[in-house]
C-alpha positions as CSV (number, residue, x, y, z in Angstrom):
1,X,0.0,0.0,0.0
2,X,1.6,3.5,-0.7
3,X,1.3,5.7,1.8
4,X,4.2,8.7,1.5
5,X,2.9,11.7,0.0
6,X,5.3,13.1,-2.3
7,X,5.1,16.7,-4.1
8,X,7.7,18.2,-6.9
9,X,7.3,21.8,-7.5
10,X,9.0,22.5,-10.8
11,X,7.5,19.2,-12.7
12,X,7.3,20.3,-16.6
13,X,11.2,20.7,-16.6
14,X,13.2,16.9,-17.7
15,X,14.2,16.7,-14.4
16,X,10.6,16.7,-12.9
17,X,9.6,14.3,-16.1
18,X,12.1,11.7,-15.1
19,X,10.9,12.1,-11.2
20,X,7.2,11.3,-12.3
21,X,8.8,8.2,-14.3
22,X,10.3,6.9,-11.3
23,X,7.6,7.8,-8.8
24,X,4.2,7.5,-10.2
25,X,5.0,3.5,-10.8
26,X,7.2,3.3,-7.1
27,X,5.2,1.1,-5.0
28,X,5.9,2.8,-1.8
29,X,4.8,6.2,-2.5
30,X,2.2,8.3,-4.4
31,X,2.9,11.1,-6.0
32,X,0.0,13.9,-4.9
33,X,0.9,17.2,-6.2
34,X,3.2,18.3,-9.3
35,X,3.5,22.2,-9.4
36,X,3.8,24.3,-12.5
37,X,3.5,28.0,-13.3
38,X,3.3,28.2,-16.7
39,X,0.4,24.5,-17.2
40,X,-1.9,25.4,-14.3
41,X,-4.9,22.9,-15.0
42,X,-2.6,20.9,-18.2
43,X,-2.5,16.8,-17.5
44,X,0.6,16.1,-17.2
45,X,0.9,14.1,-20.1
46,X,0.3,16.6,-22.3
47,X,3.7,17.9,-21.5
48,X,5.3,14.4,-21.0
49,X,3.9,12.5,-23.6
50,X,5.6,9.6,-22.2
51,X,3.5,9.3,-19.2
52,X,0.4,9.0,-21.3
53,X,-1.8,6.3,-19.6
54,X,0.3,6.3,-16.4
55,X,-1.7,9.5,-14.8
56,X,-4.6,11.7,-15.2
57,X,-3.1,14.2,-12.5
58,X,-3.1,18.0,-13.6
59,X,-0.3,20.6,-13.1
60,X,-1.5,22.6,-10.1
61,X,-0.4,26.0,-8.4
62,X,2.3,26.0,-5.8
63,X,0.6,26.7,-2.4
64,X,2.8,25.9,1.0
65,X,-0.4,25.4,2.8
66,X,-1.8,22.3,-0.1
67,X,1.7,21.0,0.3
68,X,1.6,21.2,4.0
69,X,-1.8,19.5,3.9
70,X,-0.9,16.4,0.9
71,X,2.5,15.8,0.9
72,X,5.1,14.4,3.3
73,X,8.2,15.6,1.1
74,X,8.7,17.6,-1.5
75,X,11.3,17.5,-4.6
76,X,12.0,21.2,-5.8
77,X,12.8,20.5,-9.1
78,X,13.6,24.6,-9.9
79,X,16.5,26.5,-12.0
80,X,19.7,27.7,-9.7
81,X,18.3,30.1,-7.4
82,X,14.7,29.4,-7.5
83,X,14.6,27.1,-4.1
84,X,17.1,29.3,-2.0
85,X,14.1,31.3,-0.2
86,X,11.3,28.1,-1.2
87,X,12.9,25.2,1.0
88,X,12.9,27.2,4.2
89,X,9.2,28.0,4.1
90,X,8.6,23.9,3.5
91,X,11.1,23.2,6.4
92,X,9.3,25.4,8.3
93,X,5.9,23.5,8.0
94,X,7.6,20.1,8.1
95,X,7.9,19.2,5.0
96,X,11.3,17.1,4.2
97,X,12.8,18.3,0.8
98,X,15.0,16.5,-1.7
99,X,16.4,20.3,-3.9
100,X,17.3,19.5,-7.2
101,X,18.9,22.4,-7.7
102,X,22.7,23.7,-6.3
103,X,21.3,25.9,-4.1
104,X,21.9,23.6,-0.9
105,X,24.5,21.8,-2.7
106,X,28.1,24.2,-1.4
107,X,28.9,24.5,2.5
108,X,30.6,27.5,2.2
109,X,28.2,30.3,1.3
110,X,30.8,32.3,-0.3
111,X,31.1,29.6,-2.6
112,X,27.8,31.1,-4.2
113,X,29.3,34.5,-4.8
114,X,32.4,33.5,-6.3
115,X,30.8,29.9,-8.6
116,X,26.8,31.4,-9.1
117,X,27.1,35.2,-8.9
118,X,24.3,35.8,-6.0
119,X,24.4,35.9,-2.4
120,X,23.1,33.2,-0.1
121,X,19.7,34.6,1.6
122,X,20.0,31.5,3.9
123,X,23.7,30.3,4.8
124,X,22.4,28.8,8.2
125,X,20.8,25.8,5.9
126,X,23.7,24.9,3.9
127,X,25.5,23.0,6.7
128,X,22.8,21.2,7.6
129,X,21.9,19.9,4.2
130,X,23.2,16.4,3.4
131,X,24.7,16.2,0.1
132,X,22.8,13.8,-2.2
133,X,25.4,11.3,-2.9
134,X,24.5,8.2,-1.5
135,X,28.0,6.0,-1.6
136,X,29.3,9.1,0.4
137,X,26.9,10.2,2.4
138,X,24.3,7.6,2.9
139,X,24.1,7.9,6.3
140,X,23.9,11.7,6.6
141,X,21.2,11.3,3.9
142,X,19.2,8.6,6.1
143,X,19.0,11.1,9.0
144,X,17.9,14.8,6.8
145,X,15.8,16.9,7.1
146,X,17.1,18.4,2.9
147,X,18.9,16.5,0.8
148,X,20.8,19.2,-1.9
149,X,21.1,16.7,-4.8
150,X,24.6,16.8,-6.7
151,X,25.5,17.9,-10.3
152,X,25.5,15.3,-13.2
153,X,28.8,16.2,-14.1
154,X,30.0,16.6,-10.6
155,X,28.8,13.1,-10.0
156,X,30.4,11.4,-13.2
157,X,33.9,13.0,-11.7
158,X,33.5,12.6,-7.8
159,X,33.0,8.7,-8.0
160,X,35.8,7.7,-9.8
161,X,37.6,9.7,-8.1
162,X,37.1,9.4,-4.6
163,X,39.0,6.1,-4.0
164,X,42.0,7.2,-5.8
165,X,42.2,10.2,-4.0
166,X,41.2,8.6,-1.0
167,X,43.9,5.9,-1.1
168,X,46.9,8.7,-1.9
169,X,47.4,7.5,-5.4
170,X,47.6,11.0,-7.5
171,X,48.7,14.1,-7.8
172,X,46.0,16.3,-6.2
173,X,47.0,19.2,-8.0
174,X,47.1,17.7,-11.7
175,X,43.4,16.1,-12.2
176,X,42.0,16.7,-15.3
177,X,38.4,16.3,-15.6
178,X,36.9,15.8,-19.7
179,X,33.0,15.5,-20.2
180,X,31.2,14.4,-23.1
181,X,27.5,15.6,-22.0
182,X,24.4,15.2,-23.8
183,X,21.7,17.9,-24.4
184,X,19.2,17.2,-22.1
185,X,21.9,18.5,-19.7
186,X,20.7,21.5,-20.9
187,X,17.3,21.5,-20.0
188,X,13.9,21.9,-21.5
189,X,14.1,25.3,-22.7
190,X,16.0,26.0,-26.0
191,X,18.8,28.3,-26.6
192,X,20.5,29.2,-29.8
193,X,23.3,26.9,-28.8
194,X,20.8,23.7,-28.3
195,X,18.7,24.3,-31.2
196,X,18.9,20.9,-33.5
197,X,20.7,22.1,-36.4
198,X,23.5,24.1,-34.2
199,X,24.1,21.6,-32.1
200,X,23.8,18.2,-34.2
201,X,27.0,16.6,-35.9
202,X,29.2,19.2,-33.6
203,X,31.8,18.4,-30.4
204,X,31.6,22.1,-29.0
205,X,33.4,23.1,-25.7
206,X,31.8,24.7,-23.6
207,X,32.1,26.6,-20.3
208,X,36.2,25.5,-20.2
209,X,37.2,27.0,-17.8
210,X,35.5,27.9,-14.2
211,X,32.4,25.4,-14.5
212,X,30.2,25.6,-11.3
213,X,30.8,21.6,-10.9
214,X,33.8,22.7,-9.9
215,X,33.6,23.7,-6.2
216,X,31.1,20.5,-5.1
217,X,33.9,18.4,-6.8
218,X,36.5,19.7,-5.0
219,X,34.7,20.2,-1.7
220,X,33.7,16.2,-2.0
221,X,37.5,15.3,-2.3
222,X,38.9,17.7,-0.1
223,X,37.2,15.7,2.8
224,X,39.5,12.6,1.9
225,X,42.9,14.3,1.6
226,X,45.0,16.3,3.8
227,X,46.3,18.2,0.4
228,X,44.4,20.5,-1.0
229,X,42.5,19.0,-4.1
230,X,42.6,21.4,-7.7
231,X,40.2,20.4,-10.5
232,X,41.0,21.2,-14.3
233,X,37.3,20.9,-15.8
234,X,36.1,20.5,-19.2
235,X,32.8,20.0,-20.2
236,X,32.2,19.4,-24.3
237,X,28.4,19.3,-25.9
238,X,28.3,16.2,-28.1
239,X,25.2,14.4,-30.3
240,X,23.6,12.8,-27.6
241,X,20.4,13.3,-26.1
242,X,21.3,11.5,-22.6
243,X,24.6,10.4,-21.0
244,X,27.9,11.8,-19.7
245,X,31.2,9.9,-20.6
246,X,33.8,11.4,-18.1
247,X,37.3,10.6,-18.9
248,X,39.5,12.0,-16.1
249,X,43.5,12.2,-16.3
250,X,45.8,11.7,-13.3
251,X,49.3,11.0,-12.5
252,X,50.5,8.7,-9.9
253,X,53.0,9.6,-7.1
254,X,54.6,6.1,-7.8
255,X,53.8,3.5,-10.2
256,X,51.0,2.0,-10.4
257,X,49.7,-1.7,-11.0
258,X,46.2,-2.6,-11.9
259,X,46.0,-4.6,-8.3
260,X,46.5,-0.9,-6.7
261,X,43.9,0.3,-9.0
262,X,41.1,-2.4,-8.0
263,X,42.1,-2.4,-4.3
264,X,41.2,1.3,-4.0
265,X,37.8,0.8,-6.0
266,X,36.9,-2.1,-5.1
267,X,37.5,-1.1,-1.1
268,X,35.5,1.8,-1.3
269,X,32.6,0.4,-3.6
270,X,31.9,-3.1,-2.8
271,X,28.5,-4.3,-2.5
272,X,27.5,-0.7,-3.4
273,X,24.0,-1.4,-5.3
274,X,24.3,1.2,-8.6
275,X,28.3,1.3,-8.8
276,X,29.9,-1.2,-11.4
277,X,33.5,-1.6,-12.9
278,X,33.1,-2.4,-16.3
279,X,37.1,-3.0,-17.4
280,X,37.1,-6.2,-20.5
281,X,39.6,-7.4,-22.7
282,X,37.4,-8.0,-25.5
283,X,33.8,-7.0,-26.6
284,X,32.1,-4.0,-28.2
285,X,32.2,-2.5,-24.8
286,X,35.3,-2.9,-22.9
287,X,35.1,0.8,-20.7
288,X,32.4,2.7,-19.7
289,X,29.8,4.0,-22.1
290,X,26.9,6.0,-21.3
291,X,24.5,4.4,-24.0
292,X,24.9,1.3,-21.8
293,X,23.7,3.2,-18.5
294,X,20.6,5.0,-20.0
295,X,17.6,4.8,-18.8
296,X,19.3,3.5,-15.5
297,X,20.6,4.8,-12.3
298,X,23.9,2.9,-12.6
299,X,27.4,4.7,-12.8
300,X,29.9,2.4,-15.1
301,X,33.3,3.3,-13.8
302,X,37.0,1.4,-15.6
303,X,40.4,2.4,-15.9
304,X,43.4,2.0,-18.4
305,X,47.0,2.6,-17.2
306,X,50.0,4.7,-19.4
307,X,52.4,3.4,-18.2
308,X,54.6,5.8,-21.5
309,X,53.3,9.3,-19.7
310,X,52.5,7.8,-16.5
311,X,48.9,8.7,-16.2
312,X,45.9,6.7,-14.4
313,X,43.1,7.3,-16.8
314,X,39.9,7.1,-15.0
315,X,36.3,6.8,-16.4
316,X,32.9,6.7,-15.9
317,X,29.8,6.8,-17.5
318,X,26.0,7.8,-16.2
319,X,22.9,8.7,-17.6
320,X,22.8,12.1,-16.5
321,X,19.0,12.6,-16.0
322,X,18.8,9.2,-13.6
323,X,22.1,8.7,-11.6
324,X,22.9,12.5,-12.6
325,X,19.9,13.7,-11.2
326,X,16.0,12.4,-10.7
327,X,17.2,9.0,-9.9
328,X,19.7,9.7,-7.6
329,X,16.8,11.8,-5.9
330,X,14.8,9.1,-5.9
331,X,17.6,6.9,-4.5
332,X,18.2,9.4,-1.7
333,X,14.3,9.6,-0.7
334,X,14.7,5.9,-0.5
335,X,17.1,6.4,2.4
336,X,15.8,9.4,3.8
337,X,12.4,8.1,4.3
338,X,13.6,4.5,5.5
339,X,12.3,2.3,2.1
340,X,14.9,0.0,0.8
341,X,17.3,1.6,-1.4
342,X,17.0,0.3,-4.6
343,X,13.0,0.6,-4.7
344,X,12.3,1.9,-7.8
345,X,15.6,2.1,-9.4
346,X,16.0,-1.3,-10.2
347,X,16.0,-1.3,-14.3
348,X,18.8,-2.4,-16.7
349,X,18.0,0.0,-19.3
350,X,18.0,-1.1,-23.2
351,X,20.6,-2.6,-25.6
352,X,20.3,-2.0,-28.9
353,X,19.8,1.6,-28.0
């Protein structure tokens, strides 16, 4: 029987798409309001056609006391900046919220100044917010009262990352971070960058230098190292829809065997239900590809060893709208609201894609 109440304000965006995807067929909850400024009174599939026959729920207005009254947690699925002053007035009525957003996501409110360009109206929150990263956080997450969900591209950097930097194995000052991201990265309202014939058949740079992924990358890592962690960070819009393919250089302090490599991942991510090491000899698919992790909530993370310009490459691969953003939310109101973890999230995705 479901029986938690769950709201998103913001649900016409892709993020609040894929949230209805995972929720309206979750057995342990029911989703009983989706907010919406601009499709007041629309059904919701008329705006995600895929839900069509899953739901006859409307868009309806955002009202704190309706919320208050129908739902035990909220996602706030709204652009940077629009859930800064919003999740205080749901805290305040007791309303536990899972932010999609990066308004929750930095400790340090100065962070927002220098990485988003705006002032933090409510600093006092941000050290209380667990950040959304279950195989770091999990049991942070479990005890929340907001969850600050992390980047996609911060995620597809910070997991294959963590154990190497955790176990000492790098340089932290010489980590190069390159992403292959697909459009929906973007979001759901064009731009003359992400209109079709701009964008299809290009690799385009973008944002090279100075991404905002940045500083929750580096304030992740920095909590496993006594040196000070710096990030080089390069994102790249490729023809995709969905799917990140991060491919991050290092460089070992010593050399480096493949046994070193495992022990470090393998210590930190055994048993850990949507973290897999996909590292073959043969096969179409012998490292991490994101076409294999769409649709799912799975983050494929391999290796490869230079041993000519002694690098570690590292590399993982998500679906950027699932583990890179509504599923992981999904995954962390799971923990947060004591249902087993996996609920929900439990599907392999397609091949051929």
């Amino acid at each position: 029987m479901k029986n938690l109440r769950i709201g998103i304000i913001g649900g016409t965006g892709y993020v609040g798409s894929e949230l209805l995807r995972l929720l309206i067929p979750h057995p342990e909850v029911e989703v009983t309001m989706v907010t919406s400024r601009q499709t007041v009174g629309e059904y919701i599939f008329n705006v995600h056609p895929n839900l069509r026959g899953l739901t006859q729920q409307k868009f309806v207005p955002m009202d704190i006391n309706e919320l208050q009254k129908n739902c035990d947690l909220v996602f706030t699925a709204t652009p940077h900046g629009g859930s800064v002053n919003l999740v205080p007035k749901l805290l305040e009525v007791g309303i536990k919220v899972i932010d999609m957003s990066a308004d929750f996501r930095l400790k340090n409110p100065d962070d927002y100044e220098k990485w988003y360009g705006w002032k933090h109206t409510h600093p006092e929150l941000l050290k209380e917010a667990a950040y959304g990263l279950p195989e770091l956080h999990r049991d942070e997450i479990k005890k929340a009262r907001i969850v600050a969900c992390p980047g996609c591209m911060a995620t597809a950097t910070m997991l294959p990352l963590v154990p190497i930097v955790k176990a000492g194995l790098v340089e932290n000052k010489r980590i190069v971070a390159d992403l292959k991201v697909g459009s929906s990265g973007g979001g759901s309202k064009p731009t003359v960058a992400s209109h079709h014939p701009e964008r299809f058949g290009g690799v385009r740079p973008y944002k090279v230098v100075g991404h905002r992924h940045i500083a929750e990358v580096e304030q992740e890592l920095n909590a496993f190292t006594n040196e000070a962690i710096s990030i080089s960070f390069t994102p790249h819009a490729v023809n995709m829809v969905r799917g990140i393919l991060s491919t991050i250089h290092t460089f070992p302090k010593q050399p480096l065997t493949n046994k070193d490599v495992w022990k470090a991942l393998r210590g930190q991510y055994e048993g850990e239900p949507f973290i897999r090491f996909v590292k073959y000899q043969k096969g179409s698919y012998q490292l991490p590809d994101p076409k294999v992790t769409l649709g799912t909530n799975y983050c494929d993370i391999g290796f490869e060893i230079d041993e000519h310009a002694n690098r570690l490459l590292l590399f993982s691969a998500i679906d950027n709208m699932v583990k890179g953003a509504s599923g992981q939310g999904v995954q962390c109101m799971n923990l947060l609201m004591g249902i087993e973890e996996t609920t929900g999230l439990k599907s392999t995705g397609f091949h051929p894609m």
